[in-house]
N, C-alpha and C positions, 0 to 999 in steps of 0.2 A: 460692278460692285458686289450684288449677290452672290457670282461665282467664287468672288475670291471669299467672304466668309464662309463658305460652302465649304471649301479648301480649307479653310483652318484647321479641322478638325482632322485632318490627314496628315499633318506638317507635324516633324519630329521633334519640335517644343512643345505644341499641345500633347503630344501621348505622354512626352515626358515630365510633361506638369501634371496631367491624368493621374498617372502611376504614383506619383512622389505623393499628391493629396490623399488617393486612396491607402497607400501607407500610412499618413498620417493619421489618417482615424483610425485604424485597425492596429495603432499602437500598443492599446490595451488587450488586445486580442489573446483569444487562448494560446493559438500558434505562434504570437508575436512572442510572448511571458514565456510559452514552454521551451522556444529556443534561448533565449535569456537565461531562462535557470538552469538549460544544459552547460551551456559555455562557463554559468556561475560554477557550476560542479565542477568542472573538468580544469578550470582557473582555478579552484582549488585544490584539487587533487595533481595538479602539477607546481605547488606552493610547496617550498619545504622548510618547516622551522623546527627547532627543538624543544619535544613538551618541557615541562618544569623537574626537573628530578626532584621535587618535592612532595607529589603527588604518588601513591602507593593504594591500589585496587585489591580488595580481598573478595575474590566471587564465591555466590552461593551457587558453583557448580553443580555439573552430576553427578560429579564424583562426592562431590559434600552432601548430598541429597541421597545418595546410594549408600553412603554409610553412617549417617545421622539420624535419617529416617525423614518418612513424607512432609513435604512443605503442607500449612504451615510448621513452625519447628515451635514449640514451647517458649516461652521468654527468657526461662534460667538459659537454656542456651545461650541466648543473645546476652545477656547479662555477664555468662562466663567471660565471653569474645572482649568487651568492654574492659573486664579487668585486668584480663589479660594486654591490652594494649595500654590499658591505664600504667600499666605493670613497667610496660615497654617505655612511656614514657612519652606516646603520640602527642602532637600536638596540637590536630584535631581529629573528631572522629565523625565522618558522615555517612547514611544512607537515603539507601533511597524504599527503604521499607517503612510500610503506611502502618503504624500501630493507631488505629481509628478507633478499635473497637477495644473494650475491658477481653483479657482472657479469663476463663474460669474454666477451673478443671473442674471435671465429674465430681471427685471427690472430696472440692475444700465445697460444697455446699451443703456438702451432708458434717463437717466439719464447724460449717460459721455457724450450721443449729445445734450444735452441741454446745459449741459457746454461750451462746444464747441461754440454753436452759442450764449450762454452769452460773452463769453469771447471775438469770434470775434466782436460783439457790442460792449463791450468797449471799443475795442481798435480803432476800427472806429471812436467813438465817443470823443477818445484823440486825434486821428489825423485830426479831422476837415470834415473828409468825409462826415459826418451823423451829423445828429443832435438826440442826444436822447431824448426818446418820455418822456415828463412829465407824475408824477412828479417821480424825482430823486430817491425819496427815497421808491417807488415801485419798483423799477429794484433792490435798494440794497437789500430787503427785499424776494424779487424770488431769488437772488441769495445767500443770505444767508439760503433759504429752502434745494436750489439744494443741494449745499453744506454739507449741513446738511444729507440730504435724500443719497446720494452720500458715505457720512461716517458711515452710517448706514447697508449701502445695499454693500460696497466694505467688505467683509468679510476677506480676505486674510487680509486686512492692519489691523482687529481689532486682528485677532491669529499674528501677528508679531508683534503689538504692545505688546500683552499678553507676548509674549516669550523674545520679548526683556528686558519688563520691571523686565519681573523673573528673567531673566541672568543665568539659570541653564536648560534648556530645551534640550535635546539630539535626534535627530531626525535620524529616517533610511533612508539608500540608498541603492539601490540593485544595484550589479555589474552581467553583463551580461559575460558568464563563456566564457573561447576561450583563444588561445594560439596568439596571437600580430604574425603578418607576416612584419610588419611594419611600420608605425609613426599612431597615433590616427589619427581619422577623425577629433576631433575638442578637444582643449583641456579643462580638467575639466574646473566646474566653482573656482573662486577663495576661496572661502569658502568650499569647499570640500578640493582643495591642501593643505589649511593651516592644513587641518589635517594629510597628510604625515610626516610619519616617518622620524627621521633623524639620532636614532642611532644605527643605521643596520651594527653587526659586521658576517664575514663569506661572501662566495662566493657562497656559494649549498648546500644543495638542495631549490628553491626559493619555495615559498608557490605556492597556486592554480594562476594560471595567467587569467587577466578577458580584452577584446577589450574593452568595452565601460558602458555605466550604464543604464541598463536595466529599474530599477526605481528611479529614483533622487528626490530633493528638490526642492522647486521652490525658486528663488532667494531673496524673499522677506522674506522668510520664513528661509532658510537657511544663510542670512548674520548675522542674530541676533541670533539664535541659538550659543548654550555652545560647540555645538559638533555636527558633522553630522558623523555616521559610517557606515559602511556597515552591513547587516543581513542575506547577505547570507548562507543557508542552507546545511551539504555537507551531502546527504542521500547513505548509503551504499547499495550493489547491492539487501539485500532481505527489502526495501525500509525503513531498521531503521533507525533512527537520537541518533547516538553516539557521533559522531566528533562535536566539534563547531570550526568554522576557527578562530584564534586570528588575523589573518593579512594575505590581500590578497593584488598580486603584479597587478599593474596598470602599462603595459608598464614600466618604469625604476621606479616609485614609489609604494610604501609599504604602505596599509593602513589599520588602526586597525578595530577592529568590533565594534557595537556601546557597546557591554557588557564591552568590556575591553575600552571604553572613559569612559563610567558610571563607572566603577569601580575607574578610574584616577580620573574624576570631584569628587567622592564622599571623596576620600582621601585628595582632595585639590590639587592636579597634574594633569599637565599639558600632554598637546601630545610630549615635550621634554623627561620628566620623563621614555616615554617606549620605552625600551632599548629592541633590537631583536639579538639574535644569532640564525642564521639560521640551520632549521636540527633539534636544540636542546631546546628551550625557550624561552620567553619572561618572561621580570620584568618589575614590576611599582612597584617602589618607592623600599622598602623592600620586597614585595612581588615576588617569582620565582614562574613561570607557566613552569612546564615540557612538552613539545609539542611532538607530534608524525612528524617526516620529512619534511610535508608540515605546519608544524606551527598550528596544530589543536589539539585543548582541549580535551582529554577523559572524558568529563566532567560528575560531579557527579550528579544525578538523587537522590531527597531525597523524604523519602516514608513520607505522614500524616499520623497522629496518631487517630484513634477514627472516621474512616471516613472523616474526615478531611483532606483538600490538605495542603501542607507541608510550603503556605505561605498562609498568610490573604487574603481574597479575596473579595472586598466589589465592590457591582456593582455600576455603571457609576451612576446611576440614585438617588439611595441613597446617594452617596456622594453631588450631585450638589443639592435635596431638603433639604440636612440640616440632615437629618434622620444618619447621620455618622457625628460625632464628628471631625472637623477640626483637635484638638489638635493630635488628631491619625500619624498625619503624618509630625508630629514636626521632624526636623533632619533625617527622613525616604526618603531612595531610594524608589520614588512610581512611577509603571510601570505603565502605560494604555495599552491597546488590547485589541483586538476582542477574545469574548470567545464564539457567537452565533452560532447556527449553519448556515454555509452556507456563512459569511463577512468576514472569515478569513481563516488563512493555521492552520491544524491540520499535527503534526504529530506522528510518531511511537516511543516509547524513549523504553527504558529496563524497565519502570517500567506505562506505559499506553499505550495503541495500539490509541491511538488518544489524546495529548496534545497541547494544545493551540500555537501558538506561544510568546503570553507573559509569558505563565509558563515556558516554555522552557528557554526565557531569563533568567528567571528571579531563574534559577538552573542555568546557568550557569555564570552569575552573581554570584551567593554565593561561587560558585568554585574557582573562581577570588579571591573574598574576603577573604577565608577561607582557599585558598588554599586544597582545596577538589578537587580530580583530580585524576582520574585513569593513573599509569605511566606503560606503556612498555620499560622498562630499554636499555639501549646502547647492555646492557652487555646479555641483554633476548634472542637474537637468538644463541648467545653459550650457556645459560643456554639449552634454547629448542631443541638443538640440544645432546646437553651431554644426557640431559634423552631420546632422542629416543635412541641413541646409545647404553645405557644402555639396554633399552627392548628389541632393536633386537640380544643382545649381549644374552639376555636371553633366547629371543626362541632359537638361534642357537647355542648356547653350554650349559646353565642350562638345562630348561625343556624337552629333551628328552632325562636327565640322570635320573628325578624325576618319581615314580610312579603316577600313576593316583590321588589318594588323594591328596599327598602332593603336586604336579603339581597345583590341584586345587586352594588348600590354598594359595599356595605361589603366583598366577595368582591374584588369588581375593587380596589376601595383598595388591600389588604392585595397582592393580585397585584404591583401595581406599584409599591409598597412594597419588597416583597423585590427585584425585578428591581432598581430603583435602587438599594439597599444592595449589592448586589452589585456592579452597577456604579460605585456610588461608592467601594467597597472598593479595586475592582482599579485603576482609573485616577488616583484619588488618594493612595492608600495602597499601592497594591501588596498587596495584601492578600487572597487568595484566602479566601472561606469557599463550603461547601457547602451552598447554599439552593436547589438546585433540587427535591431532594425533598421540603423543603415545599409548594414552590413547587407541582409537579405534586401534591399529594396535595390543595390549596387548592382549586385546580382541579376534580379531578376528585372530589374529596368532595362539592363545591357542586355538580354536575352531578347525581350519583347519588343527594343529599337532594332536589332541587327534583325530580327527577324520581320519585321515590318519593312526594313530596309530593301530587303531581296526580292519581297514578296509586292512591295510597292513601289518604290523609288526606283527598284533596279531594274524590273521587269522588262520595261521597253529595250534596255539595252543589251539583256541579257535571252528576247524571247528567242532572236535568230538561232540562235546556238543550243534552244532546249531540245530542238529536232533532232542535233545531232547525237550521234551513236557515243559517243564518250559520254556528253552531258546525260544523258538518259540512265545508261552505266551506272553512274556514278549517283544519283539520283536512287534511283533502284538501291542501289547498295546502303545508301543511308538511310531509306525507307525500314529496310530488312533490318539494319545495327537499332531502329528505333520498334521493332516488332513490329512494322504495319506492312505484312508480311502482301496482301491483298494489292497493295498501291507501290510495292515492289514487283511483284509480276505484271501488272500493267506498266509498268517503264520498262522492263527487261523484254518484252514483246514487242517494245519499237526499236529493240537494238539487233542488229543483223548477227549472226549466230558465225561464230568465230571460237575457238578452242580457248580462250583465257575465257570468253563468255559463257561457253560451257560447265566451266569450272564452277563458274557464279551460280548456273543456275542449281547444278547438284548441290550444292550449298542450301540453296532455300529450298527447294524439293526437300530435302533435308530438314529442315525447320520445319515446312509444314506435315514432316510427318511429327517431329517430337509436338508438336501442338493438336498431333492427333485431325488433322485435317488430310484424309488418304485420299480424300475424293481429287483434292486438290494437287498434291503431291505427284498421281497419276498423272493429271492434266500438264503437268511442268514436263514429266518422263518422255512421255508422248511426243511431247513439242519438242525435245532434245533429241529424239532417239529418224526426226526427219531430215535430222543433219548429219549425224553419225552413232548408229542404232551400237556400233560395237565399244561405246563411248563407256571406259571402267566396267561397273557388275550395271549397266543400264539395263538388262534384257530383266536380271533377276529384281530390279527394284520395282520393273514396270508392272512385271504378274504380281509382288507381295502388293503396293501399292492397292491393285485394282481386288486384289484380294483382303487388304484388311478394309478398304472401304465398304465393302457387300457384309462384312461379320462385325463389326464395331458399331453398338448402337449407342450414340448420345442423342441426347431428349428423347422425345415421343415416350413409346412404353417401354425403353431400356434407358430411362433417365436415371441414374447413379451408378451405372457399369461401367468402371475407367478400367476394369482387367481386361487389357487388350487380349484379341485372340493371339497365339505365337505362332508362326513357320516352322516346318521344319526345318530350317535350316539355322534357328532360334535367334535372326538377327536382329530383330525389331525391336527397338526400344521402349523400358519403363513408360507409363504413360505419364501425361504432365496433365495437373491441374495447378494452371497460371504458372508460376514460375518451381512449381514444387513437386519435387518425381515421386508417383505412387509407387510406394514398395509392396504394400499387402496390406487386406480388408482387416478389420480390428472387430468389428461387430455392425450391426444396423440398430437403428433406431428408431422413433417413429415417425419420422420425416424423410430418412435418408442411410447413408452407409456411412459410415465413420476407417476414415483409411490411416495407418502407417505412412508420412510423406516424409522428402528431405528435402530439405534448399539445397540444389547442386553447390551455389556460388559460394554458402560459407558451411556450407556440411552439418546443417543444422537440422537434429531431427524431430518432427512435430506429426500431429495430430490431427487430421483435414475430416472437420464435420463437413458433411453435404446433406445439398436439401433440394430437391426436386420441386422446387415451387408452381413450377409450368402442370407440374402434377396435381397437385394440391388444393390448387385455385383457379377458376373463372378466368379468361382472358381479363376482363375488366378490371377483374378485383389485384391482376398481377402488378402489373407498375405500381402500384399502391405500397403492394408487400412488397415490393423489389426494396421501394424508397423507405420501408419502416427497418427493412431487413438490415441494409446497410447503416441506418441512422441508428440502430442499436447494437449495433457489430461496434461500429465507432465508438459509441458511449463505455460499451462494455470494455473494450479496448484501451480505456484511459484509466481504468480503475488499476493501481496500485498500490496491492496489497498481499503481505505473508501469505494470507490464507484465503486467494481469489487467484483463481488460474487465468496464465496470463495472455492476452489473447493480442497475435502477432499478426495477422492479416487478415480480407475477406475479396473476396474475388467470386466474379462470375464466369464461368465459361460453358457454354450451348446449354444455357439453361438450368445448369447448375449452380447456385448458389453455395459457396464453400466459407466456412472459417479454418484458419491456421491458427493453430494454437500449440500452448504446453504442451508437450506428452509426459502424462504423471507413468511412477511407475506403478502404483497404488491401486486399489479396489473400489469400487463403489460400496456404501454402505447395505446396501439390500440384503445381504448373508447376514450381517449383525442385527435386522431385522426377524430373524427364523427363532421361536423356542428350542432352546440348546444350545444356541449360536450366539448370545448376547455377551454384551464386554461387561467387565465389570462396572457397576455403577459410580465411581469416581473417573474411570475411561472417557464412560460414556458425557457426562458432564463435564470435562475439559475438552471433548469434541464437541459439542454443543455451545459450548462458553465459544470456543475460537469461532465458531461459524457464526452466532451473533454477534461478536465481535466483526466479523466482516462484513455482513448485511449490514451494522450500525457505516463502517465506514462509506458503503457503498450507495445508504441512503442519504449519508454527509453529502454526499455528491448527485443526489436528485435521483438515484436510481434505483431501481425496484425490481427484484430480481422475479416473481411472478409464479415462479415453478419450484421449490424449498422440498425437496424428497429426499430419501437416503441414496437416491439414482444417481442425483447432482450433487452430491459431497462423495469426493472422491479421498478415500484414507490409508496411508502407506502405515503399519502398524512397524515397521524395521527401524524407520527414520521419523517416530510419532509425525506424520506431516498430513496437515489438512487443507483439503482445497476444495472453493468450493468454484461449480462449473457453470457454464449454460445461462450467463448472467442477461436477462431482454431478448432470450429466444423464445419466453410465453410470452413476451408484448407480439410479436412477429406475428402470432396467430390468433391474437384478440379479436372477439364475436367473429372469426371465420370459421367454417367447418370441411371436414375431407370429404372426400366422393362420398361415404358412407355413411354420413351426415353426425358424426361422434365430433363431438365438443376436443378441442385437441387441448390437452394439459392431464393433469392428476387430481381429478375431483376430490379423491380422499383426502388430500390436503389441503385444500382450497379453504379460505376463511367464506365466512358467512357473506361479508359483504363484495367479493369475490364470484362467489355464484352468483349474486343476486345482477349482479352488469354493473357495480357501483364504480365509481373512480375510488380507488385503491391508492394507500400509500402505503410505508415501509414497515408498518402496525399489520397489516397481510402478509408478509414474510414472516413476521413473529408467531405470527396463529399457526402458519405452517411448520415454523421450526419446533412450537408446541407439539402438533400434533407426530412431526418426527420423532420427538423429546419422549414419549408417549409409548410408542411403539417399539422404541429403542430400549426402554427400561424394561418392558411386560411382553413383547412378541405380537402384540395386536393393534391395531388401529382404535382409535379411540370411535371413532365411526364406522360403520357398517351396515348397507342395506343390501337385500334382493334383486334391487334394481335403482337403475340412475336416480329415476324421481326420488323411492325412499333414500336414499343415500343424502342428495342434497338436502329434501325436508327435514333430516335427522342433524345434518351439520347445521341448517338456519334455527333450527329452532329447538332442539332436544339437549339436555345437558350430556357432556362423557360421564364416563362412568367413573369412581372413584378410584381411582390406580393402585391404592389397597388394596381392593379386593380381587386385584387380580393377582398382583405380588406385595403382600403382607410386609416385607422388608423395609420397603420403601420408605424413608428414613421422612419427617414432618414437613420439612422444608422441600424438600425434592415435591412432594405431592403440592405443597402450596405453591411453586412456580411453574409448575404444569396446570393449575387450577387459573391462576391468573393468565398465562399463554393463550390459553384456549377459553376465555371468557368473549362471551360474544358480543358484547359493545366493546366497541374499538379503543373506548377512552378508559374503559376497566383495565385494559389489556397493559403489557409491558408497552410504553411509548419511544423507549429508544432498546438497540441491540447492547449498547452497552450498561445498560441497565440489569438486563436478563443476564450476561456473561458476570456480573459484579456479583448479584446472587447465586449465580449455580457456583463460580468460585467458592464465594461463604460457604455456601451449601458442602461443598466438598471438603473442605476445611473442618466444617465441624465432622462431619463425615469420619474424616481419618482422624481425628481426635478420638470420636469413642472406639473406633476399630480398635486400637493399637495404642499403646502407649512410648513415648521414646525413654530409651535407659539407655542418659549418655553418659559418660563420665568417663575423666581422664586422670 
């Protein structure tokens, strides 16, 4: 009786009940979710519907930016745009531009106090106090200027008049994300409440819940607007934009997004008209939007035709000279947004790795309209659950009653099976269901029974026959198709040496030179050349072999040298590290050499940091860092983002630790670092903006990039493009030191509680980005000592120095978010990236306001 429970656990229902259970907890898994949302993308991106031809895109290109003048752009601008469609006769008019803050030019302030001491003179001069100076009708005549000049240069009151007078104008708000602990700080303004929801049926599940408004309207602007919505964004955790919220909860009120007001305005409905059941949908009018729990759109992504984007897109600049035909936008939904690089939010959809945020509306807009909408049904996690039960129902009572073939067949059916229900779900139904975890459990269950099968069920019947000279063969040869190149010449060494066998082995001799293993490569020559020495170029493979072995050093003290030595007869192949041919050294670093690599198999050319770790550290201390090395290669490796380079592999070979990456074509920032050599100061602070912006995303995601220098932000000035690099290669070396016992990182930039050994979070990249920020504007560090010790005591505990008084220019604001950057309690300090990018933006903005003034007119 003991034996046989003994035995259970060998028997091919137990593994396949094993398998199917561990599946099922690892449902929720990263790897489970990130195959899921590929197939969601690619299910969409092979959907094809027609957007609405009722929607009409006007971008603030670069080419509207090259000949309007610097973003931001004055408000009469925007005000022209307005009447001009008003003109046209739109039928509604949205953006997605944040008018949060009052504009004020330079010169209506010196303006409202002339006013001011007009107005107290007359009224002096009504009450008898003063006598007004003759004659009369010169004070009327100043004051009719003022006045004038006053309505001229007050910009905000000519865009309110613009929008009032249209009556159709739809304006964003951004709600700031958090769960309500208890009563708002101040309540909306009243123009935002009239757009609460009121026919909210159901209890729960409530949509996303927001504390306050991150970016609002400004009262003058938002009392005469059609509609003021929210635009907030919900980005999934590998940072795509699938969801769009239809309605998010404000404390005890419900408010719609501005796509689904645009949608109402354009029907001729009202904010009565949309009706919510919570959990399950919203309608406007006759339209039903099927929601996923929190009230959010699977919204439909629609592909252009002929290179063409899938709505009209006519930029800012051509519409306002005339050069686009007004008529165009008769009874048309027309969108504005920023499409430039670097004025607006881009993001990830299923069918672009970087769209606009007015594109984005403006598909989900037609979703509304069109009712184009991907649904994951009530009824979908019983569906998803029947077909797993089915497959695991299959590995543990069908397939280990089926032969190997028909096992095969029936495996693969059922594979392709699901993949087409899936895809016939999503392109003809709209209909998302989650069948990839069966799908991979089908997979790889049939893998780990067929091979359990050979290896245990089969073995007795198959051991006579492992001796012989074919099984061996043949064994050998699928060793080698799977790289285990080592457990191939031990099976090719029990097979008798025959001319087809020959051939085999000059093949793996072969391989193990591209793997750079000469020593080995000899050892096969040798063995082949006792059979027949005059066997092809055998004589010349045996001397280059025995000779790149004695001159090629990996590990020991030639750990990062993959330039092989050449013959002369120059027939030796590129060297490989893992599956990636080294072309040529790129520079070294302070770890290792950085090479020029390609993927032979898809021609791909990348970037291969190496790192000598066996160099660097203690036998002891090595598994350690092997294991942090790869867990932050990994980490780093999921972040995706514009402006974070993208990291494609990591691989070890003799002691080499390597990552594969991006190859930028771009600079490091360290030359714009040099006096003479600075960018200008609006450059320099939309570089900065984007790299906080990145650090914010990358701390959304737990991660801390540790090393923040001009080294690791890499910047193409041809294609304004910024990347930042080396993201958990200073966690790698955390309290280790080199032979020479130096601290490995860039102390200059180090935050305070950094040096000190503290646990550090994403508030440490801020201080360093400060301290970048710093250097970048004036040519110096904001710290500097004689030596290590002074250096840190100066960064823990000494203020920087005032960035005035290095460069005078330095505009109020720029020195205030450098002051706060580099403040030494952490809680002083900027606490999110996108906080610091929102200010240097402002900063810039005002910026090019006083520089220059715009003189547009048409």
């Amino acid at each position: 009786m003991s034996v046989t429970k003994a035995a259970i656990w060998k028997t091919d229902w137990f593994l396949g009940a094993a398998i199917s259970l561990l599946f099922l907890f690892s449902a929720q898994s990263d790897l489970i979710q990130s195959l899921e949302r590929k197939a969601y993308d690619v299910g969409v991106g092979a959907t094809q519907r027609s957007p609405s031809s009722r929607i009409a895109i006007i971008a603030i290109d670069q080419q509207s930016i090259d000949n309007i003048g610097r973003w931001p752009w004055s408000r009469d601008v925007h005000a022209r745009m307005i009447d001009r469609l008003a003109q046209a006769q739109a039928k509604v008019v949205g953006t997605t531009i944040f008018f949060a803050e009052p504009q004020i030019d330079p010169g209506l302030a010196y303006i409202n106090k002339l006013l001011a001491i007009e107005s107290q003179t007359r009224a002096a001069a009504v009450d008898g106090e003063t006598q007004p100076s003759p004659p009369g009708e010169a004070l009327q005549a100043f004051s009719a200027v003022l006045h004038e000049a006053e309505n001229a240069l007050n910009t905000d009151r000519l865009l309110a008049a613009s929008i009032g007078k249209a009556g159709n104008v739809a304006l964003p708000m951004l709600f700031q994300d958090g769960e309500p602990q208890g009563r708002p700080d101040r309540p909306l303004p009243d123009f935002v409440r009239a757009m609460a929801l009121k026919n909210v049926a159901g209890t729960e599940p409530l949509p996303p819940l927001t504390l306050d408004v991150a970016a609002g309207v400004i009262e003058p602007l938002g009392k005469v607007a059609a509609a003021v919505g929210h635009l907030n964004p919900s980005i999934d955790r590998d940072g795509g934009l699938r969801v769009q919220p239809l309605v998010m909860t404000h404390f005890d009120q419900f408010y719609p997004s501005l796509p689904l007001l645009i949608a109402a305005k354009s029907l001729n409905l009202g904010v009565d008209d949309i009706r919510v059941k919570l959990g399950e949908s919203v309608s406007l009018g006759r339209l039903n939007i099927a929601t996923d729990p929190g009230l959010g759109m699977y919204s439909f992504y629609y592909r252009g035709e002929g290179g063409k984007p899938a709505f009209p897109v006519d930029s800012f600049f051509d519409v306002m000279s005339g050069k686009i035909p007004l008529d165009k936008y008769r009874d048309k939904i027309v969108l504005i947004g920023q499409t430039a690089p670097g004025i607006g939010n881009f993001y990830a959809t299923p069918v672009s790795p970087a769209m606009s945020s007015v594109e984005v509306m403006a598909h989900g807009l037609s979703s509304i309209l069109q009712e184009h909408f991907f649904v994951s049904p009530s009824w979908g996690w019983a569906a998803e659950f029947s077909i797993f039960l089915l497959v695991a129902l299959y590995l543990i009572v069908l397939l280990p009653r089926l032969k190997a073939g028909l096992g095969a067949a029936v495996t693969a059916g059922l594979f392709v099976a699901l993949l087409a229900a899936h895809f016939v779900l999503m392109t003809g139904q709209l209909m998302w269901l989650q069948l990839m975890l069966p799908a991979t459990l089908l997979l790889v269950g049939h893998l780990l029974l067929t091979t359990k099968r050979f290896l245990v069920t089969e073995r007795g019947k198959v051991k006579s026959d492992e001796q012989s000279a074919e099984s061996n063969r043949m064994l050998a040869l699928a060793f080698q198709g799977q790289g285990q190149l080592d457990m191939a010449w031990d099976k090719f060494r029990l097979v008798p040496l025959s001319d087809a066998v020959m051939e085999n082995l000059y093949n793996l001799a072969l391989d193990f030179e591209r793997k750079r293993q000469f020593n080995k490569a000899e050892t096969v020559f040798r063995h082949m050349a006792e059979f027949n020495p005059k066997f092809k170029d055998l004589e010349t493979r045996v001397k280059r072999a025995k000779a790149m072995s004695e001159t090629v050093m990996l590990g020991g003290a030639g750990a990062g040298r993959t330039n092989a030595s050449i013959l002369e007869d120059g027939t030796v192949e590129k060297p490989m590290l893992g599956r990636y041919q080294v072309e040529k050294e790129l520079g070294k670093g302070a770890m290792g050499v950085v090479y020029l690599g390609r993927d032979p198999k898809i021609n791909r050319v990348v970037a291969i940091k190496t790192m000598a770790l066996s160099q660097e550290f203690d036998e002891e201390e090595l598994a350690d860092v092997k294991e942090r090395f790869f867990r932050e290669a990994e980490t780093a490796g999921r972040l995706n983002h514009p402006h974070i380079v993208t990291i494609f592999d990591a691989g070890e070979e003799h002691d080499l630790a390597y990552i594969a990456m991006e190859f930028l074509k771009g600079r490091d920032l360290v030359p714009q670092t040099k006096p003479g050599h600075l960018l200008p100061l609006p450059r320099v602070m939309d570089i900065v903006a984007r790299v906080a912006e990145a650090l914010a995303y990358a701390h959304g995601n737990n991660v801390v990039h540790r090393d923040v220098k001009p080294a690791n932000i890499m910047y193409e000035a041809e294609s304004d493009q910024v990347k930042v690099t080396d993201f958990g290669i200073a966690r790698i070396t955390d309290s280790s030191r080199t032979k020479t016992g130096m601290v490995l990182g860039t102390p200059s930039y180090m935050s305070p509680e950094q040096l000190a050994g503290k646990k550090i979070d994403g508030r440490s990249d801020l201080f360093s980005l400060g301290v970048m920020l710093f250097q970048l504007v004036c040519g110096k560090l904001p710290f500097e000592g004689d030596s290590m010790a002074q250096l840190m005591f100066r960064i823990a505990n000494e203020p920087h120095p005032d960035i005035r008084d290095l460069r005078p220019d330095v505009p109020d604001c720029l020195s205030a978010i450098i002051d706060r950057a580099l403040a030494k309690d952490v809680e002083a300090r900027y606490q999110s990236g996108n906080d610091m990018a929102a200010d240097l933006r402002a900063c810039a903005g005002s910026l090019s306001q006083s520089l220059s003034q715009v003189d547009f007119s048409l």
